[in-house]
TORRORO-505235 format. One record per residue (C-alpha): residue number from 1; residue in one letter; x, y, z. Coordinates in nm, 3 decimals. Example, Ala and Ser with C-alpha at 12.3 -4.5 7.8 and 13.67 -1.06 7.14 Angstrom:
// TORRORO-505235
<1,'A',<1.230,-0.450,0.780>>
<2,'S',<1.367,-0.106,0.714>>
This chain:
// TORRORO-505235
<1,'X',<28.448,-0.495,20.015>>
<2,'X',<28.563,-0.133,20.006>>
<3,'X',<28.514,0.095,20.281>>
<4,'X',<28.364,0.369,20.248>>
<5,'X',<28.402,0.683,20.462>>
<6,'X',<28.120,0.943,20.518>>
<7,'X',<28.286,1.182,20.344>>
<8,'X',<27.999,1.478,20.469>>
<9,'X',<27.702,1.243,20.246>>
<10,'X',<27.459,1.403,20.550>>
<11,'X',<27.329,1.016,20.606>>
<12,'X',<27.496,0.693,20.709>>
<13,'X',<27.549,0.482,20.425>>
<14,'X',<27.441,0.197,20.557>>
<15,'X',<27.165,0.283,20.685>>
<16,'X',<27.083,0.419,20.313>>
<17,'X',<27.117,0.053,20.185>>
<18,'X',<26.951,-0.152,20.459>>
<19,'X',<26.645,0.081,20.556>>
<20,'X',<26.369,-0.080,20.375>>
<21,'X',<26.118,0.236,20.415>>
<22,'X',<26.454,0.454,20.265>>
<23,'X',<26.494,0.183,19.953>>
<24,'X',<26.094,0.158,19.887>>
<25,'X',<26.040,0.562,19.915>>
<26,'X',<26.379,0.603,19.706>>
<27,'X',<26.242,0.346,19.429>>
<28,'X',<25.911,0.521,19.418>>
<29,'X',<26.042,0.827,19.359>>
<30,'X',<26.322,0.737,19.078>>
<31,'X',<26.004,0.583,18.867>>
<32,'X',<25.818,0.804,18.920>>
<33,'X',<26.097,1.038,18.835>>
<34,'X',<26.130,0.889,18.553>>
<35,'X',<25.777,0.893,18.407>>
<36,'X',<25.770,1.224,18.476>>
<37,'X',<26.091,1.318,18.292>>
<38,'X',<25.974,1.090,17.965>>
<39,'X',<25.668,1.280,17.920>>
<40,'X',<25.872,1.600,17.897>>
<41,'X',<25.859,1.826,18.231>>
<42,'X',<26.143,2.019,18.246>>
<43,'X',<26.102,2.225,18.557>>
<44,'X',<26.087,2.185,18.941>>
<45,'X',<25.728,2.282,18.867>>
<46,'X',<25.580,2.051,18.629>>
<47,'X',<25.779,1.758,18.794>>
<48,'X',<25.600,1.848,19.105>>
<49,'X',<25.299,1.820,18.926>>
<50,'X',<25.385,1.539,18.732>>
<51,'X',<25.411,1.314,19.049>>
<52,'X',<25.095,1.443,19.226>>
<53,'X',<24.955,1.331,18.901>>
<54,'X',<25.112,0.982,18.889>>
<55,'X',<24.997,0.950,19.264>>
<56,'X',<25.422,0.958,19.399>>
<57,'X',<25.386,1.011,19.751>>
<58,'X',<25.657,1.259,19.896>>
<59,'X',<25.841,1.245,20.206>>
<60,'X',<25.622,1.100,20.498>>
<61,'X',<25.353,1.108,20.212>>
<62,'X',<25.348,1.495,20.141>>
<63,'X',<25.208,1.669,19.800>>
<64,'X',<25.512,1.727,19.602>>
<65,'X',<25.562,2.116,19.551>>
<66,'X',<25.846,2.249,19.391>>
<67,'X',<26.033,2.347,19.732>>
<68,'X',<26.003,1.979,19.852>>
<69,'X',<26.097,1.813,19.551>>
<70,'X',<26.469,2.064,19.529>>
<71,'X',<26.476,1.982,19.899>>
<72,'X',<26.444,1.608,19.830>>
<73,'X',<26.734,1.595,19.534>>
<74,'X',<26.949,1.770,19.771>>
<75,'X',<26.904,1.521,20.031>>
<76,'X',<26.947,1.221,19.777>>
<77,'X',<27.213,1.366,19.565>>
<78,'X',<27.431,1.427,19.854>>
């Protein structure tokens, strides 16, 4: 197994693989993500919207808005 160092992620990465809240949250998100994406929305705006639509909770089960979801990617793309 290779180890990893947390190279400034902001979050432990092992943690990020074991927490099952994390995982089920992160999974929700990506499909929904993805539905959201297929049907054409192109900005932070109607992605927002596109997930309130699809019924995509947000963090600790928050209304997407276009603030949250930038703040989200930054968390997860870190």
């Amino acid at each position: 197994m290779i180890s990893v160092q947390n190279r400034d992620l902001g979050f432990d990465p092992a943690e990020y693989d074991s927490n099952p809240i994390e995982k089920a949250f992160r999974d929700s998100f990506a499909n929904g993500l993805e539905m959201v994406l297929d049907r054409g929305a192109d900005t932070l705006e109607a992605i927002a919207a596109g997930l309130n639509e699809e019924a995509v909770p947000g963090p600790g089960g928050a209304a997407w808005t276009p603030a949250l979801l930038e703040s989200e990617l930054d968390r997860l793309g870190r």
